[in-house]
PyMOL Python script that loads the backbone (N, CA, C, O; Angstrom):
from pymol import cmd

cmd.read_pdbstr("""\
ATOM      1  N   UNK A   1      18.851  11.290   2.831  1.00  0.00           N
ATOM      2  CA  UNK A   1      19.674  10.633   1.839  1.00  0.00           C
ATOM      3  C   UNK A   1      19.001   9.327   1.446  1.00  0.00           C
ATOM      4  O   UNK A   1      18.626   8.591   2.358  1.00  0.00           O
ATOM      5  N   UNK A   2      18.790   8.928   0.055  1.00  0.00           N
ATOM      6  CA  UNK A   2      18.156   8.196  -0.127  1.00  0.00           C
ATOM      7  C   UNK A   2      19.302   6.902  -0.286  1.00  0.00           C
ATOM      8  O   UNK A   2      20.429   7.355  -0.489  1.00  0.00           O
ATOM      9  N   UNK A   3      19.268   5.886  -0.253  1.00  0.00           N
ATOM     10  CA  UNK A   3      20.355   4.919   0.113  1.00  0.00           C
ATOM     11  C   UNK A   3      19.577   3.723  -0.445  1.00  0.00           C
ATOM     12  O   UNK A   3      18.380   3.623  -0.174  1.00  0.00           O
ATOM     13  N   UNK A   4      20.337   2.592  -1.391  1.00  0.00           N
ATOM     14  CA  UNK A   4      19.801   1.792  -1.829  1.00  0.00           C
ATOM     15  C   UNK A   4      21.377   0.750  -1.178  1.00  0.00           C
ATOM     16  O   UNK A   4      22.514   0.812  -1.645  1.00  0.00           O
ATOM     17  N   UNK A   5      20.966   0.005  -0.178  1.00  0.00           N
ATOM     18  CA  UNK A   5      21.949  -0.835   0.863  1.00  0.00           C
ATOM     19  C   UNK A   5      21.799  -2.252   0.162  1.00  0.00           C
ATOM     20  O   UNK A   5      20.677  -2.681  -0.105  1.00  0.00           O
ATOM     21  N   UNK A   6      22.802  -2.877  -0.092  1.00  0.00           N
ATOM     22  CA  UNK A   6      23.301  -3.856  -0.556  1.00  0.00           C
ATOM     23  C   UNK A   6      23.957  -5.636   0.631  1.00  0.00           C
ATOM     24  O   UNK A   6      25.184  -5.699   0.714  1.00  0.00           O
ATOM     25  N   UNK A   7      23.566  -6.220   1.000  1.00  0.00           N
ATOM     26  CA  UNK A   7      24.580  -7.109   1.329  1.00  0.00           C
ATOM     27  C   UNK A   7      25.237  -8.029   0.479  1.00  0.00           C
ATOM     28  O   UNK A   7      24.594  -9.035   0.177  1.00  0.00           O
ATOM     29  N   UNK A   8      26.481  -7.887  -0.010  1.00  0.00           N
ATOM     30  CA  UNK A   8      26.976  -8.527  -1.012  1.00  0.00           C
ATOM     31  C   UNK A   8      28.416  -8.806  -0.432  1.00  0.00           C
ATOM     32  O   UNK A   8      29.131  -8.245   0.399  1.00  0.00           O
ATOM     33  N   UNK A   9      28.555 -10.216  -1.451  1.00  0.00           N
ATOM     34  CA  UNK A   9      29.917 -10.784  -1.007  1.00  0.00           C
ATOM     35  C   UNK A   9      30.609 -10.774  -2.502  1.00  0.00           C
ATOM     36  O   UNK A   9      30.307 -11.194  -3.619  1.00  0.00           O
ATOM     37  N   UNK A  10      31.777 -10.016  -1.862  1.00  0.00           N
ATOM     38  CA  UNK A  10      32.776  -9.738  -3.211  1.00  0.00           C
ATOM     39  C   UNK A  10      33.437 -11.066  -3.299  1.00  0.00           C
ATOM     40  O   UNK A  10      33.371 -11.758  -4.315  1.00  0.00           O
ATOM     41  N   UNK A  11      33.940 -11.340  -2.449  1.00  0.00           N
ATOM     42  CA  UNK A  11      34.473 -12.793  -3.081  1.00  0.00           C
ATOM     43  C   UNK A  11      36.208 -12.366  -3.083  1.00  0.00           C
ATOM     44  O   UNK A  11      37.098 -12.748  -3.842  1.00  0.00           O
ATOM     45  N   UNK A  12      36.260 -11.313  -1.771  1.00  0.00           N
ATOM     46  CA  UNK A  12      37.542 -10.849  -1.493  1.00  0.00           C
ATOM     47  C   UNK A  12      37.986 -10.468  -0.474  1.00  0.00           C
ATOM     48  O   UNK A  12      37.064  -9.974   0.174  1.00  0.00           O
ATOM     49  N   UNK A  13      39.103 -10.405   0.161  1.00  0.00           N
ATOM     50  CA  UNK A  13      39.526 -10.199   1.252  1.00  0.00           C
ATOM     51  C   UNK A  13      39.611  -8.720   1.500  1.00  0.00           C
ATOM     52  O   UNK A  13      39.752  -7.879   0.613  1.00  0.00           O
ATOM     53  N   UNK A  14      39.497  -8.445   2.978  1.00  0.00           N
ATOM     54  CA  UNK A  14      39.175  -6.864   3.854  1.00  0.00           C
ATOM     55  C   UNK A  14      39.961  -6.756   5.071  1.00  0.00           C
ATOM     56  O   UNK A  14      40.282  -7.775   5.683  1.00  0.00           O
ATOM     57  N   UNK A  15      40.176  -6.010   5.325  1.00  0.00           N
ATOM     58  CA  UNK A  15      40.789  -5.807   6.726  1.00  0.00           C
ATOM     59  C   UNK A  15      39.850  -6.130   7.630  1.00  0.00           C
ATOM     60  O   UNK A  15      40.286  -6.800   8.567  1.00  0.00           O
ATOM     61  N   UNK A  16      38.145  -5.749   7.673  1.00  0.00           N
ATOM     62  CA  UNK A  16      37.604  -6.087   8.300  1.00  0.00           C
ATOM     63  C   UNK A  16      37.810  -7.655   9.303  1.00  0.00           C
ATOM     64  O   UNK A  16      37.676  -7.933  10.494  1.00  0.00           O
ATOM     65  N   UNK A  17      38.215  -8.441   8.005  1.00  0.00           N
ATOM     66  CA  UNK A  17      38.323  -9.863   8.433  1.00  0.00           C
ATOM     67  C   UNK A  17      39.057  -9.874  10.016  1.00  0.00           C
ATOM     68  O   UNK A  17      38.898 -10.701  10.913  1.00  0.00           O
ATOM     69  N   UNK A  18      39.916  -8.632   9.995  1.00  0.00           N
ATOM     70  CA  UNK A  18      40.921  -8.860  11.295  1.00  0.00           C
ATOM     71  C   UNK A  18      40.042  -8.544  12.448  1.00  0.00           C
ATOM     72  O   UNK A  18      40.083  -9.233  13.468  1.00  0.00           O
ATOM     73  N   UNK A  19      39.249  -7.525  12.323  1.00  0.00           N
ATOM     74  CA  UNK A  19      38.348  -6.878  13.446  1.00  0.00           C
ATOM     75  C   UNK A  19      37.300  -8.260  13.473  1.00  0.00           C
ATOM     76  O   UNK A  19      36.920  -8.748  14.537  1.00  0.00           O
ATOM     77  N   UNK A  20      37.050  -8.599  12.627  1.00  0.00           N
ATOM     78  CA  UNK A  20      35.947  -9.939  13.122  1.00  0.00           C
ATOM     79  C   UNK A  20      36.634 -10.613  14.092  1.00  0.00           C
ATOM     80  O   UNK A  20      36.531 -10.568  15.318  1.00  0.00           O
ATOM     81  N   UNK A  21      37.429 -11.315  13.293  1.00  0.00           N
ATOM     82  CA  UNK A  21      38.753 -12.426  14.160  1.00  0.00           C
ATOM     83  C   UNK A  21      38.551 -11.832  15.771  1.00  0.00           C
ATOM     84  O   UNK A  21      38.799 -12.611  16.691  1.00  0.00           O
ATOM     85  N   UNK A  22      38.176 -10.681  16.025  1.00  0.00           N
ATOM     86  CA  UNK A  22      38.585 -10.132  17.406  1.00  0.00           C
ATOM     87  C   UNK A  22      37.467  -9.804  18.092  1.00  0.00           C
ATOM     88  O   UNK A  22      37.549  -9.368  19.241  1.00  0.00           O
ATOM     89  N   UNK A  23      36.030 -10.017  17.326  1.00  0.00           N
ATOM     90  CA  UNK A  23      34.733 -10.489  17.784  1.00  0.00           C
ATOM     91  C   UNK A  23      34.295  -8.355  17.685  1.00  0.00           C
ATOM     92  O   UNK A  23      33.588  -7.737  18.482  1.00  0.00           O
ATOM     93  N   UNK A  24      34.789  -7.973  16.853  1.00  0.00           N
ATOM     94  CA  UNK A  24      34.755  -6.737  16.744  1.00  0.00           C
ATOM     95  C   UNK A  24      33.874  -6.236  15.298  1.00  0.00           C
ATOM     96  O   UNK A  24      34.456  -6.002  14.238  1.00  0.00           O
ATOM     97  N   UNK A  25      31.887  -6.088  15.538  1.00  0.00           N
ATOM     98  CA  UNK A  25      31.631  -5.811  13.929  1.00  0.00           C
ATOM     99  C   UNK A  25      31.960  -4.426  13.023  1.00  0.00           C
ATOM    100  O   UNK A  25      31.590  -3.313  13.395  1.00  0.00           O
ATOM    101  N   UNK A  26      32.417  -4.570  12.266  1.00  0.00           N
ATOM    102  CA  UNK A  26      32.365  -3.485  11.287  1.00  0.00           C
ATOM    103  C   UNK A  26      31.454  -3.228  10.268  1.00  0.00           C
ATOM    104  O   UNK A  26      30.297  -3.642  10.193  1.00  0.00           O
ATOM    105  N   UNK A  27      32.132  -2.429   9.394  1.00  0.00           N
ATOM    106  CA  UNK A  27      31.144  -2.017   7.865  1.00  0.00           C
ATOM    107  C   UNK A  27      31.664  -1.579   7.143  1.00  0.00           C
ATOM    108  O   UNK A  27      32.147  -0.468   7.362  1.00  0.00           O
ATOM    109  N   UNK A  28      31.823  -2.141   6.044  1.00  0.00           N
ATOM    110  CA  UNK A  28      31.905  -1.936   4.633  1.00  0.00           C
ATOM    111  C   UNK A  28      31.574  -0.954   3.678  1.00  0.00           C
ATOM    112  O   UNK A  28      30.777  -1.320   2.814  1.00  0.00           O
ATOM    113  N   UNK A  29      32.034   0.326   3.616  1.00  0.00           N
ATOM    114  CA  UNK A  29      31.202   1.179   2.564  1.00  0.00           C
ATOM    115  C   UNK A  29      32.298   0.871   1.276  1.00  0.00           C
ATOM    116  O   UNK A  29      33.510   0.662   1.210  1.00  0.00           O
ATOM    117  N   UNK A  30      31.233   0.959   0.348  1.00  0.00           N
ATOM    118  CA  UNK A  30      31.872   0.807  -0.977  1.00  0.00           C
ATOM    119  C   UNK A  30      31.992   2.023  -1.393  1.00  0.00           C
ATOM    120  O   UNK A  30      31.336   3.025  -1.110  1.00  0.00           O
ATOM    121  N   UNK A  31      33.159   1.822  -2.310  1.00  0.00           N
ATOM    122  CA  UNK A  31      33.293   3.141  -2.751  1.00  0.00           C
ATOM    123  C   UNK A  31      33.131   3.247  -4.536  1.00  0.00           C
ATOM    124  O   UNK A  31      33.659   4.079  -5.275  1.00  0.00           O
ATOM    125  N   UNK A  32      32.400   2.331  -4.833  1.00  0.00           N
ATOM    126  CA  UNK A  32      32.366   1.879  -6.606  1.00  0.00           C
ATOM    127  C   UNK A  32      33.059   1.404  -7.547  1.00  0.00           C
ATOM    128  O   UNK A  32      32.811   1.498  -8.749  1.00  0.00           O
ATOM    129  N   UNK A  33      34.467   0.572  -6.761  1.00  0.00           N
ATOM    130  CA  UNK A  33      35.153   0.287  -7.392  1.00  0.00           C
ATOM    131  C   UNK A  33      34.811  -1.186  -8.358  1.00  0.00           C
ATOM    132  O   UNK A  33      34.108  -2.060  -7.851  1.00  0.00           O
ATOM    133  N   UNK A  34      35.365  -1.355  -9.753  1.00  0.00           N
ATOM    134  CA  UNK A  34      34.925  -2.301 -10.274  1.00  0.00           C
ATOM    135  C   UNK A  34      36.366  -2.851 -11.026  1.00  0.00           C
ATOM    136  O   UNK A  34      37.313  -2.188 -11.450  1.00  0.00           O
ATOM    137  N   UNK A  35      36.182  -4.085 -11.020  1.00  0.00           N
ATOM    138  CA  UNK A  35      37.527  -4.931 -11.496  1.00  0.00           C
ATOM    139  C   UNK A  35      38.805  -4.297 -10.858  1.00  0.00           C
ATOM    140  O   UNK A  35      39.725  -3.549 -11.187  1.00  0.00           O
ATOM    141  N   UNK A  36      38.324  -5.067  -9.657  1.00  0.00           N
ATOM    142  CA  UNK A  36      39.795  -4.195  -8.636  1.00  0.00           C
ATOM    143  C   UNK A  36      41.036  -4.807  -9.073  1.00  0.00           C
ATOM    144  O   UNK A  36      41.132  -6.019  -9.266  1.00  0.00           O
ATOM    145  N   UNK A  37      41.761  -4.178  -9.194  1.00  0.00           N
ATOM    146  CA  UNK A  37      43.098  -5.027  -9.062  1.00  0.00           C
ATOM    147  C   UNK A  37      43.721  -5.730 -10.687  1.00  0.00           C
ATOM    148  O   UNK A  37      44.599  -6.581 -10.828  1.00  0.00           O
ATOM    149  N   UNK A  38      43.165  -5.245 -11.424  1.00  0.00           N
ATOM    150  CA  UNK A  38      43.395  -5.598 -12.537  1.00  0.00           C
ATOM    151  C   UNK A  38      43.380  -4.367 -14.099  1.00  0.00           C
ATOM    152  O   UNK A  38      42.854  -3.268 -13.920  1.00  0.00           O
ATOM    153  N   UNK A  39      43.736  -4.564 -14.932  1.00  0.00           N
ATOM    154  CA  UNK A  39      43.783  -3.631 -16.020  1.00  0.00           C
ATOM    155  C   UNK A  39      42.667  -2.674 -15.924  1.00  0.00           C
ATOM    156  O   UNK A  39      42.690  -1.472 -15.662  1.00  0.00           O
ATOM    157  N   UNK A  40      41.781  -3.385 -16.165  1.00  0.00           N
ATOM    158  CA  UNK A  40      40.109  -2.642 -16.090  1.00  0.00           C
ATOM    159  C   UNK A  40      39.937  -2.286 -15.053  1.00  0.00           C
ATOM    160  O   UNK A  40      38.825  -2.733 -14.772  1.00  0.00           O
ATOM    161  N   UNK A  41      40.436  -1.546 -13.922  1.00  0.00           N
ATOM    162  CA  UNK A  41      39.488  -1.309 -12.818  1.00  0.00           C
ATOM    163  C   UNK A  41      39.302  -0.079 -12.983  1.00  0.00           C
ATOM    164  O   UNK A  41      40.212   0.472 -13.603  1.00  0.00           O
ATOM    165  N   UNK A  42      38.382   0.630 -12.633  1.00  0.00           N
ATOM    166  CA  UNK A  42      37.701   1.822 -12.757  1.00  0.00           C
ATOM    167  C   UNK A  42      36.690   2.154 -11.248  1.00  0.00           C
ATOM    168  O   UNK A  42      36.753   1.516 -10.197  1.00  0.00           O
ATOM    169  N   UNK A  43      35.739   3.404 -11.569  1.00  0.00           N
ATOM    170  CA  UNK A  43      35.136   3.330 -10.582  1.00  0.00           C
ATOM    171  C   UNK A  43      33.924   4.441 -10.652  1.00  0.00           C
ATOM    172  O   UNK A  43      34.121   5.598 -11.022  1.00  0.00           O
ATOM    173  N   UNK A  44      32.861   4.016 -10.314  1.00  0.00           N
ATOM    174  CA  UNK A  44      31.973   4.989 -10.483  1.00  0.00           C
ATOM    175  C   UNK A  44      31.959   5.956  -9.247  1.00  0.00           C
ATOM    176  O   UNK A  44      31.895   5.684  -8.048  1.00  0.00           O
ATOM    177  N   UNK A  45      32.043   7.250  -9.936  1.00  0.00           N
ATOM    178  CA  UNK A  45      32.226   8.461  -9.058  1.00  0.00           C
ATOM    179  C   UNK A  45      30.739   8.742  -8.228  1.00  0.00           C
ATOM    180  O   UNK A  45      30.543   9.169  -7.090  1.00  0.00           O
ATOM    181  N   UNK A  46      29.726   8.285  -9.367  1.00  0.00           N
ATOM    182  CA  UNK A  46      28.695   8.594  -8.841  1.00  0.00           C
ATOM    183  C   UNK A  46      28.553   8.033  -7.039  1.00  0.00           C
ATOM    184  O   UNK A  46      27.976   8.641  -6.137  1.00  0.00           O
ATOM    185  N   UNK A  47      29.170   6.915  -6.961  1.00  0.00           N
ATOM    186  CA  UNK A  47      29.078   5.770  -6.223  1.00  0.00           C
ATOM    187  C   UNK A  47      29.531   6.139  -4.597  1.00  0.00           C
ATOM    188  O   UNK A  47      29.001   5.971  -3.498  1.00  0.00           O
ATOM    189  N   UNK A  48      31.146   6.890  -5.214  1.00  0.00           N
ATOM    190  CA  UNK A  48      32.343   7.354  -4.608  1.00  0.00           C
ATOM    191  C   UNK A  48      31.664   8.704  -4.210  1.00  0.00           C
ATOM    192  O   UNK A  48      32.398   9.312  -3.432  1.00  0.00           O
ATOM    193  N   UNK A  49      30.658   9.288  -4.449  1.00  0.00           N
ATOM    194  CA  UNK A  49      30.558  10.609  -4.017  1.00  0.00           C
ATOM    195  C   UNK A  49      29.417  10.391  -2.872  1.00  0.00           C
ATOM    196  O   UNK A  49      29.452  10.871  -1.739  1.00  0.00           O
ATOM    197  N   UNK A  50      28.425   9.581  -3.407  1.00  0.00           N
ATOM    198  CA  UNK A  50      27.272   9.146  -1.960  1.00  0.00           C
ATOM    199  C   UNK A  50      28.326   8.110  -1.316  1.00  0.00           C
ATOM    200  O   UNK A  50      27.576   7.509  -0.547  1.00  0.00           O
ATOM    201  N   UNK A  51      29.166   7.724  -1.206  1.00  0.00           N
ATOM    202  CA  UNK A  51      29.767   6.998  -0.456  1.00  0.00           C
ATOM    203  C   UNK A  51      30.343   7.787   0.826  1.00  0.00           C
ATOM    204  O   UNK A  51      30.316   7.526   2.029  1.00  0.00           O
ATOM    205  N   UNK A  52      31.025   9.160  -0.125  1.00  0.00           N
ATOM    206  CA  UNK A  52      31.512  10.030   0.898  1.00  0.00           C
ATOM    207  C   UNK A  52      30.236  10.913   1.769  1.00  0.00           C
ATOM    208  O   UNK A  52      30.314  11.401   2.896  1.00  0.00           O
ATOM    209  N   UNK A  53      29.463  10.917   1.140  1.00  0.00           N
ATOM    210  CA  UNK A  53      28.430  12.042   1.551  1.00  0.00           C
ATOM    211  C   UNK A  53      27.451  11.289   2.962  1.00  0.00           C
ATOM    212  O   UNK A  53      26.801  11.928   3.789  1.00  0.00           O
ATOM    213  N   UNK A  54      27.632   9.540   2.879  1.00  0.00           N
ATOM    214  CA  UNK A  54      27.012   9.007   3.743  1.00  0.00           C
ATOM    215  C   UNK A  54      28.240   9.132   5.234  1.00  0.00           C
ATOM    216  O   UNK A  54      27.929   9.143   6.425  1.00  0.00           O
ATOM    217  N   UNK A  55      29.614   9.209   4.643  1.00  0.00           N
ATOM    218  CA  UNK A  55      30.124   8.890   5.907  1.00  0.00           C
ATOM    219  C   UNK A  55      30.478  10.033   6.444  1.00  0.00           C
ATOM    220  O   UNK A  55      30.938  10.082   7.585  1.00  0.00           O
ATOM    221  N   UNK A  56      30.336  10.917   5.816  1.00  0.00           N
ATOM    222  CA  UNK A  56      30.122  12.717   6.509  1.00  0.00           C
ATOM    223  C   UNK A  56      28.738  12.835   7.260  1.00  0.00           C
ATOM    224  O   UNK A  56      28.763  13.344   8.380  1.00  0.00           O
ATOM    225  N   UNK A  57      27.481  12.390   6.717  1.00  0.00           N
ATOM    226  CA  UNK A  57      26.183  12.449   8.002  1.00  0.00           C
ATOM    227  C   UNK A  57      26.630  11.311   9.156  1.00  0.00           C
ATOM    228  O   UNK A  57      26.394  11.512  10.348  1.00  0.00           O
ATOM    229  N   UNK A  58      27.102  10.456   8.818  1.00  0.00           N
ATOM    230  CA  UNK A  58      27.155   9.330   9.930  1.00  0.00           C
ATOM    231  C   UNK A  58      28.193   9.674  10.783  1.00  0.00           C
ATOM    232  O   UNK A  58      27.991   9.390  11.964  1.00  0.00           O
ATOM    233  N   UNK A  59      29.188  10.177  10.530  1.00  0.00           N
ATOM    234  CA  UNK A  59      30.311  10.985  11.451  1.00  0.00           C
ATOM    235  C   UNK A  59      30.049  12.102  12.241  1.00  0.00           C
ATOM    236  O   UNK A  59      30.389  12.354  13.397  1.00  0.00           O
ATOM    237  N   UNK A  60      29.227  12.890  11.233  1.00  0.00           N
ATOM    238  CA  UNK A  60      28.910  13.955  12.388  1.00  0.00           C
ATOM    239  C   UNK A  60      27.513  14.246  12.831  1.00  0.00           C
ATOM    240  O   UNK A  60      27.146  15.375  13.157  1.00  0.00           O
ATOM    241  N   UNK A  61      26.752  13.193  12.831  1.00  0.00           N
ATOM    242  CA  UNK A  61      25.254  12.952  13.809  1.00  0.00           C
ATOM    243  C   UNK A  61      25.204  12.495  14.950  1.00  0.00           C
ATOM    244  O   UNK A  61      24.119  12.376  15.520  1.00  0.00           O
TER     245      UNK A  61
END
""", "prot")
cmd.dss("prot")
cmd.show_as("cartoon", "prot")
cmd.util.cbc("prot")
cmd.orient("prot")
C-alpha cells in the first residue's frame, strides 16, 4: 500500500486528547473529511476508502 503520511495539526479537538491525558499514545487516521462541522463539509471518498483499506491490513497483520 502505497501511503503518503501526513503530520498535521487540525487545529481541533479529538478524543485522543483523553488517552494522552493518561500517558496513553494513539493515532489519528483521517478519513477525508473537509470543513467539518459546518455547511460545506464534505469528504473525499478517495481518502475514506485508503483510510479503510489501511486499517483492515493493520488489524489483521
Amino acid at each position: 500500500m502505497d501511503l503518503n503520511i501526513n503530520l498535521t495539526s487540525t487545529g481541533g479537538g479529538s478524543d485522543a486528547n483523553i488517552y494522552s491525558s493518561h500517558g496513553i499514545d494513539s493515532l489519528i487516521v483521517s478519513t477525508g473529511m473537509d470543513k467539518a462541522h459546518t455547511l460545506e463539509e464534505c469528504i473525499d471518498t478517495d481518502i475514506m476508502e485508503n483510510s479503510c483499506e489501511f486499517l483492515i491490513k493493520y488489524l489483521t497483520n
